[in-house]
C-alpha positions as CSV (number, residue, x, y, z in Angstrom):
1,X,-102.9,-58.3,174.4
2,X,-104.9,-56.0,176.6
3,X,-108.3,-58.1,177.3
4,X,-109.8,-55.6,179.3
5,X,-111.8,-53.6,176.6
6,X,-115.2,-55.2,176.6
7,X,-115.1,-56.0,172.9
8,X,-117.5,-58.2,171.6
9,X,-115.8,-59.8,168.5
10,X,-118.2,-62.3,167.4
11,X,-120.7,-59.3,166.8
12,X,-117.7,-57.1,165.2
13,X,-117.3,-60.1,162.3
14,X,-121.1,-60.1,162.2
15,X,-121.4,-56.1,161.3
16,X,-117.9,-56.4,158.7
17,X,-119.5,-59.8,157.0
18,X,-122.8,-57.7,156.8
19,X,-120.7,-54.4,155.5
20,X,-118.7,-56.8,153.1
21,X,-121.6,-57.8,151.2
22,X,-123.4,-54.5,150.4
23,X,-122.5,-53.5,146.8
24,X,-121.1,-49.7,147.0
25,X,-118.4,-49.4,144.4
26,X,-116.9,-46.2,144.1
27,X,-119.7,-42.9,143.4
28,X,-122.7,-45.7,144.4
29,X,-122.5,-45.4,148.2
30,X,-125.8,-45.0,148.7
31,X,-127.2,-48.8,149.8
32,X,-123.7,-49.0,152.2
33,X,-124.2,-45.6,154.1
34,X,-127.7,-46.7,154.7
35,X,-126.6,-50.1,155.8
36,X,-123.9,-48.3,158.1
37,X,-126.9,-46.0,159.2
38,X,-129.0,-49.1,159.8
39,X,-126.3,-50.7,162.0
40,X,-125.8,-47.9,163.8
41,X,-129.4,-46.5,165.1
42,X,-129.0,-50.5,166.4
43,X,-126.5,-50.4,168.2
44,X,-128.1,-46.7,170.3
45,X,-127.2,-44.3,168.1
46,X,-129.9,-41.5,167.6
47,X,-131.2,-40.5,164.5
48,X,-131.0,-37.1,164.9
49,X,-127.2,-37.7,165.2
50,X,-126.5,-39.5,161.4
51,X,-126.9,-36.7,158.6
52,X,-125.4,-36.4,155.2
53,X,-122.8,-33.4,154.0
54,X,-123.4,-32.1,150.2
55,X,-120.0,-32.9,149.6
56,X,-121.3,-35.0,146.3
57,X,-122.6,-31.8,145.2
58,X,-119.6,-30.7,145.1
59,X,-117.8,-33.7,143.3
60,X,-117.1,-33.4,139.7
61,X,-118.3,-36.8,138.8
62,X,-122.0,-38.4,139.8
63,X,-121.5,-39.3,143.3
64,X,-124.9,-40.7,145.0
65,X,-125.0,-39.3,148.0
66,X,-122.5,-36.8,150.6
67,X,-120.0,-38.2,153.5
68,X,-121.9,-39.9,156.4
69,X,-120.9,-37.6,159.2
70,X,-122.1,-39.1,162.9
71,X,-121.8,-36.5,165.6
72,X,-121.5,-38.7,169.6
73,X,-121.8,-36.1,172.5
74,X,-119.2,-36.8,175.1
75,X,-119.6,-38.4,178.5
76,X,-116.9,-36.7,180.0
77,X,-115.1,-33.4,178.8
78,X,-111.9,-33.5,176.2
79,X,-111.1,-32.6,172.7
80,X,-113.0,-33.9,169.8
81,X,-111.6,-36.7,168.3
82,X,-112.6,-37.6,164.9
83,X,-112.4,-41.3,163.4
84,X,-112.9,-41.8,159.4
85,X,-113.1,-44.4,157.1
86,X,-114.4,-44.9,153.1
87,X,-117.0,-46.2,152.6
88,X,-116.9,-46.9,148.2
89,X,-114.7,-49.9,147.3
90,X,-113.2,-50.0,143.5
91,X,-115.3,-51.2,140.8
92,X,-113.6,-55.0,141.0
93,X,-115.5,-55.4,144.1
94,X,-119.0,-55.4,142.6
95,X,-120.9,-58.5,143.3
96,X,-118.6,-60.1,146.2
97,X,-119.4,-62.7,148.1
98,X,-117.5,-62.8,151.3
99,X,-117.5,-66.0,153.4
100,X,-115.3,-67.1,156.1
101,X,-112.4,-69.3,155.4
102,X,-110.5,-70.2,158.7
103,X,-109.3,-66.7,160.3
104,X,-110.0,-64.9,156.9
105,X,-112.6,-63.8,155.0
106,X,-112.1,-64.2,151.7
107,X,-114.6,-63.9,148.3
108,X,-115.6,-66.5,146.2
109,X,-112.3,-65.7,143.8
110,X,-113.8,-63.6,140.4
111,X,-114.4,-60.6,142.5
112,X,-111.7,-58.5,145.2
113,X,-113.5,-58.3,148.7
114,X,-114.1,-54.6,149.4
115,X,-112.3,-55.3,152.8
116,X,-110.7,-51.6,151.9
117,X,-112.0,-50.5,153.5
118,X,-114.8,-52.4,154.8
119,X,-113.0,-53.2,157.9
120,X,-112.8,-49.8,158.5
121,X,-116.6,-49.0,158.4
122,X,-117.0,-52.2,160.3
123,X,-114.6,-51.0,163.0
124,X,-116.3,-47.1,163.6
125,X,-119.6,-49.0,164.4
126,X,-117.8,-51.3,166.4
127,X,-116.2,-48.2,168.4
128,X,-119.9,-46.6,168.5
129,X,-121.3,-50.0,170.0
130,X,-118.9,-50.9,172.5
131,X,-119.1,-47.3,174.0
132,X,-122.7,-46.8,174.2
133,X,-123.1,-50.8,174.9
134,X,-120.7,-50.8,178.1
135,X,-121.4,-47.1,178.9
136,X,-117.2,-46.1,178.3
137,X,-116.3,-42.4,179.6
138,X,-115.0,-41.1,176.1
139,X,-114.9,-37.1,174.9
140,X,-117.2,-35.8,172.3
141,X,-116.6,-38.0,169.0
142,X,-117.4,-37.6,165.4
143,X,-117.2,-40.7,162.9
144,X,-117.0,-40.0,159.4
145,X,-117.5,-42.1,156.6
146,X,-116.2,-40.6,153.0
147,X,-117.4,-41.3,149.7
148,X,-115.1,-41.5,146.3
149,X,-112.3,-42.2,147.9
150,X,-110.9,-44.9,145.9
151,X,-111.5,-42.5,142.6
152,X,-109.9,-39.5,143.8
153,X,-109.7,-38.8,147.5
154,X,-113.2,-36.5,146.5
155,X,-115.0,-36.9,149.4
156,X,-112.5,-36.1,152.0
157,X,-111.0,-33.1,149.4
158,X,-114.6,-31.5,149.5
159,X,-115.7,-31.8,153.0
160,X,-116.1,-28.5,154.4
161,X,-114.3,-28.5,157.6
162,X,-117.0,-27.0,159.8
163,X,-119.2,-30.1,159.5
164,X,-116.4,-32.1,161.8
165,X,-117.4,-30.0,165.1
166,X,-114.2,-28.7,166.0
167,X,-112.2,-32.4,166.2
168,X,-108.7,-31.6,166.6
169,X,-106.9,-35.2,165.5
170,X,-108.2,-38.1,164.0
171,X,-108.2,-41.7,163.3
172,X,-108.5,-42.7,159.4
173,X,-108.7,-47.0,159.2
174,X,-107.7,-47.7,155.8
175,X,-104.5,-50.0,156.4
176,X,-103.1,-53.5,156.9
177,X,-101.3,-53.9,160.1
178,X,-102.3,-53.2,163.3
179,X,-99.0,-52.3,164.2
180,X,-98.4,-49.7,161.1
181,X,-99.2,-46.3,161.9
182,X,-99.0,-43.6,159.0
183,X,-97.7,-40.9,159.8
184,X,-97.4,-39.3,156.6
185,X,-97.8,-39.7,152.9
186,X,-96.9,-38.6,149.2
187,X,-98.9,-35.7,147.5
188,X,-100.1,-36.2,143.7
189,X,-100.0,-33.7,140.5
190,X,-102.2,-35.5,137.7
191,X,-101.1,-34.2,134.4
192,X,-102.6,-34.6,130.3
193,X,-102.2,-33.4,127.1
194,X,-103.9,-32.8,124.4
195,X,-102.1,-33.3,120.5
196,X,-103.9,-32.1,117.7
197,X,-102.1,-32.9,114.6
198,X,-102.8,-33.1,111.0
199,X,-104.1,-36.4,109.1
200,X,-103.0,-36.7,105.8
201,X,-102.7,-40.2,103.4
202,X,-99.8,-41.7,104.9
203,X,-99.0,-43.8,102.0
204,X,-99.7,-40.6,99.1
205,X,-98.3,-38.0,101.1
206,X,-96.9,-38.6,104.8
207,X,-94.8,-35.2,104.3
208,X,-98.1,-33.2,104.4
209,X,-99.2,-34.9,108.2
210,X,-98.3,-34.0,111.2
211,X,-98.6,-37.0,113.7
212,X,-99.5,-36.5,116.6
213,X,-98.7,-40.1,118.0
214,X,-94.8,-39.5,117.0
215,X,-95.1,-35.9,119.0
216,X,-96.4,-38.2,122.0
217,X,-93.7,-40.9,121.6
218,X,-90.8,-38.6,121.0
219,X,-92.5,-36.8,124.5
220,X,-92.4,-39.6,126.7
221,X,-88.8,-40.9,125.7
222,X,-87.3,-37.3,126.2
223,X,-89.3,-36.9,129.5
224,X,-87.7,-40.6,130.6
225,X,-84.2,-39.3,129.2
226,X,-84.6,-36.5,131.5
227,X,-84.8,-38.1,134.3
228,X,-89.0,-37.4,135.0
229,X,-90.2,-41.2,134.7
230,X,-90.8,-44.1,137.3
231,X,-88.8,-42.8,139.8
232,X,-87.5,-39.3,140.0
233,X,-84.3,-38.5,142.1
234,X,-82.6,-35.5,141.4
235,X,-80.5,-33.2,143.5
236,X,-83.7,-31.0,144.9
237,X,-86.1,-33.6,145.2
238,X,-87.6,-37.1,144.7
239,X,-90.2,-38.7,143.9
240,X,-92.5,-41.1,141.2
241,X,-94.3,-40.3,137.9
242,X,-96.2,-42.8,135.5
243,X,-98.1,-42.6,132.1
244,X,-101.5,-43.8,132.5
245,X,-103.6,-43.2,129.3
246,X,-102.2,-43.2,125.9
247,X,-105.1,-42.8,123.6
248,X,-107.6,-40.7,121.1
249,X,-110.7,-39.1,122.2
250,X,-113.7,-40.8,124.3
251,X,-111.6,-43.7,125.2
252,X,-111.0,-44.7,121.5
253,X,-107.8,-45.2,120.3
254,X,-105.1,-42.4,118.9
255,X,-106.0,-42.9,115.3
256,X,-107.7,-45.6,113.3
257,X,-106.5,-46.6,110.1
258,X,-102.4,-47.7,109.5
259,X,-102.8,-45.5,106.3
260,X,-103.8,-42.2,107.9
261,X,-101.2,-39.9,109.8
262,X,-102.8,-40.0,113.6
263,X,-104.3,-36.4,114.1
264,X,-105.1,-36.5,117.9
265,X,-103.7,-38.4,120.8
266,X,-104.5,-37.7,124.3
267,X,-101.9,-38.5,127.1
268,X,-102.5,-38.6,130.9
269,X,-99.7,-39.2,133.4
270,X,-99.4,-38.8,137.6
271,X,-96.3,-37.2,139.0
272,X,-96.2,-38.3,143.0
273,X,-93.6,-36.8,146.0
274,X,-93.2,-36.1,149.4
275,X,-93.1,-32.3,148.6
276,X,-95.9,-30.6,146.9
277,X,-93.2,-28.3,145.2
278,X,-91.7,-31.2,143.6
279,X,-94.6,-33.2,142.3
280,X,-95.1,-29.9,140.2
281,X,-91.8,-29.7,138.8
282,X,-91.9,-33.2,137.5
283,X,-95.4,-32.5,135.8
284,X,-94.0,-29.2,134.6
285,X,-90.6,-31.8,133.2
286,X,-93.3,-33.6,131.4
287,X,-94.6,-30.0,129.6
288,X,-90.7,-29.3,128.6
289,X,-90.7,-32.7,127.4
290,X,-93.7,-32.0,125.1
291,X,-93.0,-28.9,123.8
292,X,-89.9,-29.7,122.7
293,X,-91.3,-32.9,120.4
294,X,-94.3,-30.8,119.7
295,X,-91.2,-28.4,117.5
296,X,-89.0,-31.5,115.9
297,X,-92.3,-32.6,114.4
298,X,-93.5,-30.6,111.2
299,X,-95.1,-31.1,108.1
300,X,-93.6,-30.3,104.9
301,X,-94.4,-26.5,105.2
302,X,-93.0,-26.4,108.9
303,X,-96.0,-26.0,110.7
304,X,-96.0,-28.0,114.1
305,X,-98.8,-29.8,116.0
306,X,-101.7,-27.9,118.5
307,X,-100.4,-28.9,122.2
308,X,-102.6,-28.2,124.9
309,X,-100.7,-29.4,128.3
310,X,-102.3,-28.9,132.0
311,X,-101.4,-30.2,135.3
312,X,-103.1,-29.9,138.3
313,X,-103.0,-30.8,142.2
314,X,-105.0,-34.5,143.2
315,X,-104.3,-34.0,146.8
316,X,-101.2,-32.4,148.8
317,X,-99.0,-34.3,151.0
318,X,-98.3,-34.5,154.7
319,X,-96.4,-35.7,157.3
320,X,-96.8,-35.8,161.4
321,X,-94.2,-35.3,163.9
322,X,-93.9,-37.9,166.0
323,X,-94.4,-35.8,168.6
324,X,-97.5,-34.7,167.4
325,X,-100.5,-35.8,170.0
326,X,-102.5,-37.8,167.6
327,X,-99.2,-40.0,167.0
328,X,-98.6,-39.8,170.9
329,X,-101.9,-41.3,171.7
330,X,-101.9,-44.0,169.0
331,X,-98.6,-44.9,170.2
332,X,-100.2,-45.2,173.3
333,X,-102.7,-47.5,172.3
334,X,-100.6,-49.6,170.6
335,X,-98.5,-50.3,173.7
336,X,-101.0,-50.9,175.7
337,X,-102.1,-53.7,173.5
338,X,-98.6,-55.1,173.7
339,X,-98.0,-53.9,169.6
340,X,-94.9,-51.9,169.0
341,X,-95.8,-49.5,166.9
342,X,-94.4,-48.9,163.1
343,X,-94.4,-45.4,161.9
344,X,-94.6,-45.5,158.1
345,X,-94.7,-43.1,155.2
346,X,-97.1,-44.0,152.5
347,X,-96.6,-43.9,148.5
348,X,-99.8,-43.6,148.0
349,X,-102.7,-41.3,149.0
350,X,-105.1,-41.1,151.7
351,X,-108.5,-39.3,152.6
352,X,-105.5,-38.3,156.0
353,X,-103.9,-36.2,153.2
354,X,-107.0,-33.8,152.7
355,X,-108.1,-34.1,156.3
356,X,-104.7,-32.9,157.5
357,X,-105.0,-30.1,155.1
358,X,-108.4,-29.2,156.4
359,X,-106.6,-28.7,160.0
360,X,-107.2,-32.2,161.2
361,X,-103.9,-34.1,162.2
362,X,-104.6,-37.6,161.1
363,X,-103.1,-40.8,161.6
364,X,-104.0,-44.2,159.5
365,X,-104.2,-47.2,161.5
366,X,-104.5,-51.0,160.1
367,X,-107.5,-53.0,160.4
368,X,-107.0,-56.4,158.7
369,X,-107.8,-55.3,154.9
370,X,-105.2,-57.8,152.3
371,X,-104.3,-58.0,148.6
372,X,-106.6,-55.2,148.2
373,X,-107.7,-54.5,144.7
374,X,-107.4,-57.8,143.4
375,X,-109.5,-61.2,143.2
376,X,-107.0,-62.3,146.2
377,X,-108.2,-59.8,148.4
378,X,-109.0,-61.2,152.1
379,X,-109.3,-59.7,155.5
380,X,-107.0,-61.1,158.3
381,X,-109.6,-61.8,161.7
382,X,-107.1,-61.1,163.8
383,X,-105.7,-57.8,162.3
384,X,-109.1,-56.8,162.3
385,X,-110.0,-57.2,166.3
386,X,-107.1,-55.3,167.0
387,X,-107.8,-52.8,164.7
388,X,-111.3,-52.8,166.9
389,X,-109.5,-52.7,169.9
390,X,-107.0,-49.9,168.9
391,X,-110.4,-47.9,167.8
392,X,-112.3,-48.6,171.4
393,X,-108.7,-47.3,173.3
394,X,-108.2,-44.5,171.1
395,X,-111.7,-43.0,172.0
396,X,-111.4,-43.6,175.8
397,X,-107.7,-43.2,176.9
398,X,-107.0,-40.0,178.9
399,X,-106.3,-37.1,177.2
């Protein structure tokens, strides 16, 4: 590995063991982004250059505060480059307490670690400190930091695009392996419905009901004898669906008594693929799937159940040429560091998704984060300084 970039690590596991134990759980990223803001006025980093986008005003659920968006003037000329990270962890993170166990960090084992994507927030300050620290030539850069990310790509998906300064490729850190670049990943199509049945005494007169948990079940095995669940391959596409929520109103359950014929039952699935296209169709299989149950179940007079079905887009998908000059110039890095890159294509979504959609090419790098989302969550030290070092080259390498 490359030892020429002046990386201090000692003081890079000092700011992620600082970021790791903030509290900032997905829509309450208001104590980390002033933590992050904190750190960085440290490290020579104007105020007048940290500001706050109203993205979270534009967020359908309570979201504390807008994307941290850092704007560093170049020292020599080139393109903007943009680098981005999250900065909310999911709700299992709340209360960690990371400590250092070997070349890990680890928590204390009844909480996950919030290393997704801590390590990421930890490595953009690190990037910011080592070029203002050792004085770097690098082109104009602006770091962002997203909020609600874990609960819906929201932060990213509402950014207006204006607020990034003209950047035209970025770096997202929200991975494992250095060596992983991803290049691409999976759109999403969230889709629910809504039964409305009839209740009636199940034991007196069931023939008067009109359940609306059999119109769900009967749904959901003809959308799986279709073809539309788990995995989806058909002859014009592929891709994955699941059903999420199979419930009543308000998080209660679909009916409440054995002896009543269930009136309502509310059903949310995903539908994931590389192609936007496709992700529809299998949410629209799922609507065929319903209607047809919604007519084989009546009541005695032949009246059928209320179906209310909608799907809609949770973020489109993307993928990057690999001849594309972001992936050029991560390759780049990588080889320099004597790490032979690995161009993946994710399953699952990324804040890259929406920022390639706003007109940002954007490859994810790895930094270190493990097991995430579980109590065995740990960050890998040594995954981590490269994902630093990675971050340091990909800001000053020639254009």
């Amino acid at each position: 590995m490359s030892n020429s970039i002046p990386l201090d690590v000692a003081a890079a596991e000092d700011h992620l063991m600082r970021f790791l134990s903030v509290e900032g759980v997905t829509g309450q990223e208001a104590n980390i982004a002033a933590a992050v803001s904190d750190a960085l006025k440290k490290v020579g980093v104007p105020e007048s250059a940290i500001r706050f986008d109203e993205a979270n005003k534009r967020i359908p659920l309570p979201t504390e505060t807008g994307n941290l968006i850092v704007d560093l003037p170049g020292t020599r000329p080139g393109p903007r480059l943009l680098f981005s990270t999250h900065l909310d962890t999911v709700p299992l993170c709340a209360g960690a307490k990371p400590r250092r166990e070997g070349d890990r960090i680890v928590s204390d084992g009844t909480t996950a670690l919030g290393g997704d994507a801590r390590t990421g927030v930890a490595v953009l300050v690190v990037v910011a400190e080592t070029l203002i620290k050792n004085k770097l030539p690098h082109p104009p850069i602006t770091l962002l930091f997203t909020v609600r990310e874990e609960s819906g790509l929201h932060g990213a998906r509402e950014l207006n695009p204006a607020d990034l300064g003209g950047a035209v490729m970025c770096i997202n850190v929200d991975g494992q392996m250095a060596s992983d670049l991803i290049i691409g990943a999976v759109g999403q199509e969230n889709w629910e419905a809504e039964i409305t049945g009839r209740a009636s005494h199940a034991g007196v007169a069931p023939e008067k009901g009109i359940s609306a948990t059999m119109v769900g079940a009967m749904a959901l095995a003809e959308a799986r004898r279709a073809g539309w669940f788990g995995k989806v391959v058909k002859s014009d596409g592929r891709g994955t669906s699941n059903v999420g929520i199979f419930g009543g109103k308000d998080n209660k359950p679909a009916g409440d008594a054995t002896n009543v014929v269930t009136d309502y039952a509310f059903i949310k699935g995903e539908a994931r693929s590389p192609e936007s296209t496709f992700a529809t169709k299998i949410a629209k299989g799922y609507e065929e799937a319903f209607i047809k149950a919604q007519s084989e179940v009546t009541d005695d007079a032949g009246d059928t159940a209320e179906l209310k079905f909608s799907h809609v887009t949770s973020y489109p998908p993307f993928e990057l040429g690999k001849d594309t000059p972001i992936v050029q110039r991560a390759t780049k890095a990588l080889k320099t560091l004597g790490i032979e890159p690995v161009l993946v294509f994710s399953n699952g979504g990324l804040d890259a998704n929406w920022l390639d959609k706003h007109g940002v090419p954007t490859i994810t790098i790895g930094s270190g984060q493990a097991e995430i989302h579980t109590i065995k969550e740990y960050v890998n030290l040594p995954e981590f300084e490269k994902g630093c070092r990675i971050g340091v080259l990909m800001a000053t390498l020639d254009d």
